[in-house]
C-alpha distance (Angstrom), angle and dihedral (degrees) to the residues before:
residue distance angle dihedral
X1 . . .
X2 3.80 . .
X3 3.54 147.4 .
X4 3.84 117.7 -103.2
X5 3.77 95.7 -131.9
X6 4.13 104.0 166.2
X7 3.98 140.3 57.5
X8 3.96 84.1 -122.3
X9 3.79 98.4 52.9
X10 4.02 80.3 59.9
X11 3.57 82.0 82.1
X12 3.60 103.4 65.6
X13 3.76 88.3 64.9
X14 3.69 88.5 62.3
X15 4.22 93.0 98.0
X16 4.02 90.3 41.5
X17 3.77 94.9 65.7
X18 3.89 98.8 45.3
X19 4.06 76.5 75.2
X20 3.85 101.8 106.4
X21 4.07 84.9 -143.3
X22 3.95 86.0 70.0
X23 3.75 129.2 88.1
X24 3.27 100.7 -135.6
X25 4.03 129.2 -153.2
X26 3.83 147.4 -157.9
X27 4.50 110.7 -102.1
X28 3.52 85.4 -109.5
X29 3.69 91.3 59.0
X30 3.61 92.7 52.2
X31 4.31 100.6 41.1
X32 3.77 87.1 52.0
X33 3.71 91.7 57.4
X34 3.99 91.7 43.7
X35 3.73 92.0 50.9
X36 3.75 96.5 41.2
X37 3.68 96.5 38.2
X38 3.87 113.5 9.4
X39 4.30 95.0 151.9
X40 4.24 80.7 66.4
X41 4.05 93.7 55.6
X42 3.73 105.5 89.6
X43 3.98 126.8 178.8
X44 3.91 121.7 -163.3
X45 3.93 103.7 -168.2
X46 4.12 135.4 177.5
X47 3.76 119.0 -105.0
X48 3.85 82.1 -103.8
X49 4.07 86.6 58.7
X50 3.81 89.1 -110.3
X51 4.11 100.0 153.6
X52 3.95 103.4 -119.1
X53 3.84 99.7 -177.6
X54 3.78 135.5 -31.4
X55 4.01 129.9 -157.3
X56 3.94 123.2 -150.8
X57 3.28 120.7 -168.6
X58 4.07 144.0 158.2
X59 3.99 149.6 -151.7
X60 3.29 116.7 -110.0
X61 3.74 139.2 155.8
X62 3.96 144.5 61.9
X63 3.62 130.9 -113.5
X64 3.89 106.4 -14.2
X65 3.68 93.4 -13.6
X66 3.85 87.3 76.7
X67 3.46 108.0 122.0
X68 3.88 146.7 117.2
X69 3.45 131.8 -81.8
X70 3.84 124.8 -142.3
X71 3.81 96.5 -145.7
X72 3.42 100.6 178.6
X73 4.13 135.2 -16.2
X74 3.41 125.6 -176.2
X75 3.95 141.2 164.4
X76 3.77 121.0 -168.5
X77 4.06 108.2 -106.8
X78 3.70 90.1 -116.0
X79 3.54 87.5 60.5
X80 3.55 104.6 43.5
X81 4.09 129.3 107.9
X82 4.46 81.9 49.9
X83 3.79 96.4 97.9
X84 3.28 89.9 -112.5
X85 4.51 92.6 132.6
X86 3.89 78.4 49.3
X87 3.76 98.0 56.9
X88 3.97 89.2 38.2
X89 4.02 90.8 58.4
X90 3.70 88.8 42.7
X91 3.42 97.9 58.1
X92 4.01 89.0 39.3
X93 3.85 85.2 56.3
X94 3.75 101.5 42.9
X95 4.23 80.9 54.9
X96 3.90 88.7 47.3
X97 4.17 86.3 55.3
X98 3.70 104.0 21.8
X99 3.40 104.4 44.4
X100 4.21 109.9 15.6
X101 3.85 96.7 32.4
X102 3.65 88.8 -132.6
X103 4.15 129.3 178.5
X104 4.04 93.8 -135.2
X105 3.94 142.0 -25.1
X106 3.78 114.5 -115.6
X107 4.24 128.3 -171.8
X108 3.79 127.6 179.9
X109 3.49 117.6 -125.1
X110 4.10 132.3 -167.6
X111 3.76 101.3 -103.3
X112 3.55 91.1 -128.2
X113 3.82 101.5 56.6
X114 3.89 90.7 103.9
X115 4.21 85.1 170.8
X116 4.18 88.9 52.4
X117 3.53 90.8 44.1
X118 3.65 93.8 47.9
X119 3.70 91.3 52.2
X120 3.57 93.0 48.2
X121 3.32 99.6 55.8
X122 4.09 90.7 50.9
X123 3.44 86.2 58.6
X124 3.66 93.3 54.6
X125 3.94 110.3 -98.6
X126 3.91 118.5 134.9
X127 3.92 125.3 -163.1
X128 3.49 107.0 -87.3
X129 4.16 90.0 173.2
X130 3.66 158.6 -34.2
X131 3.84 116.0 -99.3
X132 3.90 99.8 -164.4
X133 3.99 120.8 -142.0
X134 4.50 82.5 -1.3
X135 3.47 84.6 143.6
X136 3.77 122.2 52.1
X137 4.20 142.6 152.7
X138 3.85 137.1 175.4
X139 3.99 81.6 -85.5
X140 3.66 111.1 43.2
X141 4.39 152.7 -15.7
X142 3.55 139.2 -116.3
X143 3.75 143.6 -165.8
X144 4.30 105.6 -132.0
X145 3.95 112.1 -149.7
X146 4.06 106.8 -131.1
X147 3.52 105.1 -142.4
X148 3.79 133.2 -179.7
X149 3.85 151.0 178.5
X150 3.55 112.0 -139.9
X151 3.93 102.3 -133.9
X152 4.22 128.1 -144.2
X153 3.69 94.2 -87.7
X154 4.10 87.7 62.2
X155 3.79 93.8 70.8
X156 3.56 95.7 176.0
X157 4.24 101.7 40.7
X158 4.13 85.3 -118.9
X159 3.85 81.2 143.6
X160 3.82 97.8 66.1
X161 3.66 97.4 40.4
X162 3.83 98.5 136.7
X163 4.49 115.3 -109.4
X164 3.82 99.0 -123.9
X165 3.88 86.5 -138.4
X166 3.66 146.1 39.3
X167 3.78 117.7 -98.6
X168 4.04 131.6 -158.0
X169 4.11 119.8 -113.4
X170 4.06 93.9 -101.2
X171 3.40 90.7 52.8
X172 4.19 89.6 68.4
X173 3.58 105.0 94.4
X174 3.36 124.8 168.3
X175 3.84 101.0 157.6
C-alpha cells in the first residue's frame, strides 16, 4: 500500500471506477481531497503496478464528532476475496487514531449492498443510522446505512450508540 501523492497518479484509478460497485466522482472531487487530505488517499497496486483498489477518506467533525470518513474504498473484482478492503480500512483507521485523534471512522453504504455490509460489519462497524433517499440519480433513490467503529479515544462507544430513527441527507452535519 501507498499514498496517492500526485494529480498524475489520479490516473491510475481510472480502471477502478468503471466498477459499477464504485461511487464514482468528478477530478475536482478527487484533487480537492488529495490536496486537503493526501495522508487519507491510499493505493494498493500489483507487483506489475496494476492499481488493485484505493481508499479515500477525510477528517471531519468537532468536539466528539471528530472522526474519519471512509469516502470511498474499492478493490478491482479480480482482486477481491485478498483482504485487500481490510488492509485499506486499516490503514484509514490507524490515520483516523494515529494521526487525527479521532472518536470513530464512519462510511455510507447503499442499504442494499448485503456483501458491503457484510464485510463491514467483520471489520467491526455497527449501524449507527439510516440516511433515507442518501443516494439518488435521474433513475432511482436509496436509503445509505451510516456505519461506524468507535475508535480508542471514544472510551465509552458513545459514538456508535444506534439513532432510533432514520434521518434525511441535510440533516448530516458534521461542521
Amino acid at each position: 500500500m501507498s499514498h496517492l501523492r500526485s494529480v498524475a497518479s489520479l490516473c491510475v484509478l481510472c480502471n477502478r471506477n468503471l466498477d459499477p460497485l464504485t461511487e464514482n466522482y468528478n477530478i475536482s472531487f478527487y484533487l480537492s481531497y488529495l490536496a486537503r487530505w493526501p495522508e487519507y488517499f491510499f493505493i494498493a497496486q500489483s507487483p506489475s503496478g496494476r492499481p488493485m483498489g484505493y481508499i479515500m477518506g477525510k477528517a471531519e467533525g468537532r468536539g466528539k464528532d471528530w472522526h474519519g470518513h471512509v469516502t470511498a474504498v474499492t478493490v478491482g473484482s479480480e482482486y477481491r476475496r485478498l483482504g485487500l478492503a481490510r488492509q485499506l480500512m486499516h490503514i484509514l483507521e490507524t490515520v483516523s487514531e494515529s494521526t487525527h485523534d479521532g472518536y470513530f471512522v464512519d462510511l455510507f453504504v447503499r442499504a442494499s449492498n448485503a456483501v458491503a455490509i457484510t464485510m463491514y460489519e467483520g471489520l467491526g462497524y455497527t449501524t449507527y443510522r439510516r440516511v433515507l433517499d442518501y443516494y439518488a440519480s435521474d433513475t432511482s433513490v436509496e436509503d445509505a446505512l451510516d456505519m461506524r467503529k468507535a475508535l480508542p479515544r471514544d472510551v465509552n462507544k458513545e459514538s456508535i450508540i444506534p439513532l432510533p430513527h432514520p434521518v434525511r441527507p441535510e440533516d448530516i452535519n458534521f461542521d
